[in-house]
C-alpha positions in Angstrom: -24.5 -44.3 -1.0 -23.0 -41.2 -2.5 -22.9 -37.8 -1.8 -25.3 -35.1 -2.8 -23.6 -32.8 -4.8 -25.5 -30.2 -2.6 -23.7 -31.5 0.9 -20.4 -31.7 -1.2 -20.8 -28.0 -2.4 -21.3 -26.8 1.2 -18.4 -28.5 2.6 -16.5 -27.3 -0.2 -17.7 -24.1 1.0 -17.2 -23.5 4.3 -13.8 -25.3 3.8 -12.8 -22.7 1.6 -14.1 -19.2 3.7 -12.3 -21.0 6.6 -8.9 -21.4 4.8 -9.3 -17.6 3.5 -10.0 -16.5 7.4 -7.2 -18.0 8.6 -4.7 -16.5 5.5 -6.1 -13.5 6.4 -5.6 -13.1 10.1 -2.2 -14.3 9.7 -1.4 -11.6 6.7 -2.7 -9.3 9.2 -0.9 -10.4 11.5 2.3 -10.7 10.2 2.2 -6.6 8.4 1.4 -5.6 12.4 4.5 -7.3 13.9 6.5 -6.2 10.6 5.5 -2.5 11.2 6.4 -3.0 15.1 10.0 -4.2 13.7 10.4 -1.2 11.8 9.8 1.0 13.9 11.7 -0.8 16.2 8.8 -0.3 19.3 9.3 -3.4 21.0 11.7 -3.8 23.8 13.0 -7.2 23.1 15.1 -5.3 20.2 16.2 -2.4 21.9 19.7 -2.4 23.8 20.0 -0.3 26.5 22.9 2.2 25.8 26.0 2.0 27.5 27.1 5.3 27.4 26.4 7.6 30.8 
């Protein structure tokens, strides 16, 4: 038996505002840690300064 065209629609769907989420959060995601990199705010890039 086939599938309704309905049911394919749907899961065609859903599929589709899932994927865009997920692009989404991650575009988001990556602009925060690029602006933290900029601005250089995170300690794992800072080097303590040798000079006294």
């Amino acid at each position: 038996m086939a599938m309704p065209w309905e049911l394919a629609e749907y899961i065609m769907v859903v599929t589709w505002w899932s994927l865009a989420g997920w692009i989404a959060a991650c575009v988001v995601l990556a602009d925060e840690v690029a602006c933290v990199l900029r601005r250089r705010e995170n300690g794992v890039i800072r080097r303590p300064s040798l000079a006294y």
